[in-house]
N, C-alpha and C positions, 0 to 999 in steps of 0.2 A: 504721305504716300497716297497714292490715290487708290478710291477704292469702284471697283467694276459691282453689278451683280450679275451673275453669270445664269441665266435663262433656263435651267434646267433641273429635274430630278432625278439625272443619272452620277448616282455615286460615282461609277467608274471612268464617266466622263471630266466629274468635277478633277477629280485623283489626276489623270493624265493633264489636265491643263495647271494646275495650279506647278505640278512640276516645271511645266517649261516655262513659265511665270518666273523664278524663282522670284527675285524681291525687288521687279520692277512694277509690280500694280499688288494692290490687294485683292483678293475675288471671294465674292460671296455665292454661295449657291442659296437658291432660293429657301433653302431651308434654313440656312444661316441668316436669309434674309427678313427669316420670320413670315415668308408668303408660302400658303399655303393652298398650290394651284395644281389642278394636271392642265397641261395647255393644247389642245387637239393639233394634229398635222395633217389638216385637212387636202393638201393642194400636190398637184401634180409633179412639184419640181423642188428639188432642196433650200434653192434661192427663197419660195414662197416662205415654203414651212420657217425657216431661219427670219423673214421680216414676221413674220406672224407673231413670232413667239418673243421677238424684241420688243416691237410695238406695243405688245398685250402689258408685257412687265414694266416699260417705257413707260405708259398711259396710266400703270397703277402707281406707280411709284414717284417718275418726274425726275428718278436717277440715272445717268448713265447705265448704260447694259450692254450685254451682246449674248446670243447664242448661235447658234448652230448646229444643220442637219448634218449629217453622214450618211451615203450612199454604195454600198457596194457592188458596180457595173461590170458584169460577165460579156466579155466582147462575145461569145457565141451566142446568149441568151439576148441578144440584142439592148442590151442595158438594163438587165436584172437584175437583183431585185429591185437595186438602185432605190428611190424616194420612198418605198416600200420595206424596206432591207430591214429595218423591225418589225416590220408584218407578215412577213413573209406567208409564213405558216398560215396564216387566216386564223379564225379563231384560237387556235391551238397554240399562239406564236410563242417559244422560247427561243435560247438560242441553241437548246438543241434540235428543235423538230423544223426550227428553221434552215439550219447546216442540212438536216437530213435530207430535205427538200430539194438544195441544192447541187448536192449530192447525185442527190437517185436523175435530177434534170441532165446534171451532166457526164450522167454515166457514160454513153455511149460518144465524146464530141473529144475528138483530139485535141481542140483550141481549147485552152483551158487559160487565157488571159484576159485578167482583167484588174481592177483600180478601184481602189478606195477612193470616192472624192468629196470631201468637207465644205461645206459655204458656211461662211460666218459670217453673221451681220451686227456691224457694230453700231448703239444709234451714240452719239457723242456730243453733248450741246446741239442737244436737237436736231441732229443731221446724222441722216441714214450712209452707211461703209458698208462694200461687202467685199469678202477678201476669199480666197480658192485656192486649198493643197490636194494635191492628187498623188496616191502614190501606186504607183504601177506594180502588177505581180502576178503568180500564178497561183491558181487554187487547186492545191493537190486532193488526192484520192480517198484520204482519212484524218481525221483527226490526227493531230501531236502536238502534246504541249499543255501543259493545265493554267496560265498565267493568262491575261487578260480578256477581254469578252466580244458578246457577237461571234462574228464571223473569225477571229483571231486563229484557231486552231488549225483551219484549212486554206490559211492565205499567208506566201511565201514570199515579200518584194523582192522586186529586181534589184541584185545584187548581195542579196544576203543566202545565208545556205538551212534558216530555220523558220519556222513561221512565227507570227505575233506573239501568240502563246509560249513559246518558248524561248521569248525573249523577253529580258529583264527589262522594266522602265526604261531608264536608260540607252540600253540597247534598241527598241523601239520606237524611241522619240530621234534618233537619226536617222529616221528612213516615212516615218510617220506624216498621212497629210494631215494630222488635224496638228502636228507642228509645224508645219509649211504653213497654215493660214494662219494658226498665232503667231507665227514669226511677223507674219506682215504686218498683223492686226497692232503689234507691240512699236513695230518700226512707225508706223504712221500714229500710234499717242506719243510715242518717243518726239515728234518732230512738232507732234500738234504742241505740247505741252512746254517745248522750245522755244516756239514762235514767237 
């Protein structure tokens, strides 16, 4: 089976991807992979931060990888927090003071849609992929929901009647972009590995 390492130290990132994985790749998080890094997200665009953080693990290691940013763009806020969307807060950043933030910005704006959107970059026998899920939605007025993180508890996708948070694994990996870009990301080693 092949094995990935997967670019990152968010526990709750690794949890969501190895689900939609289920026993088509192995994945290692960097902790599993025995590297022991914080990786900075220096750059203005999710596309950067995602090559950033491949190359770096890429370069140490000489294994296959991929990671990936996430963004959450508020069509009123003009693409808010967006490449930012963990920092939100500035100094202060969790994901509550960062909800909070976004919150109180858009107290007053009727437009209240906006999209989650994922770039993943895959490097693969030394050649760089990048692949893009976006899922569309609306961010309600409070909190609901105690189950997954970030921004989960105030953002409703198009088409469903609960937010992230109050939706099971499962349930959130069918509407989810960061399963739209491993979808792709899995089709295209699927064909590589065919060839």
């Amino acid at each position: 089976m092949k094995t990935l390492i997967f670019a990152t130290n968010n526990a709750h990132k690794v949890t969501e991807i190895k689900s939609i994985l289920n026993n088509n790749f192995r994945v290692l998080s960097l902790k599993e992979a025995g590297i022991n890094i914080d990786i900075p997200e220096p750059h203005p665009s999710l596309e950067e931060n995602a090559r950033e953080k491949a190359s770096v693990i890429n370069s140490l290691t000489g294994e296959d990888c991929f990671s990936e940013d996430t963004g959450l763009e508020v069509t009123s806020l003009n693409g808010e927090p967006g490449v930012k969307s963990a920092r939100y807060a500035g100094e202060n950043r969790s994901f509550e003071n960062n909800i909070d933030k976004l919150l109180l910005k858009l107290k007053y704006q009727e437009n209240r849609a906006a999209q989650f959107r994922t770039v993943i970059c895959l490097i693969h026998k030394g050649k760089e992929t990048l692949f893009e899920g976006v899922c569309k939605g609306t961010i309600i007025a409070e909190r609901k929901g105690s189950g997954g993180f970030g921004y989960d508890a105030i953002f409703i996708p198009d088409g469903a009647k609960k937010t992230f948070a109050e939706m099971s694994l499962g349930e959130k990996n069918l509407f989810s972009h960061r399963r739209k870009a491993m979808d792709k990301l899995i089709t295209f080693l699927l064909a590589e590995e065919n060839d």
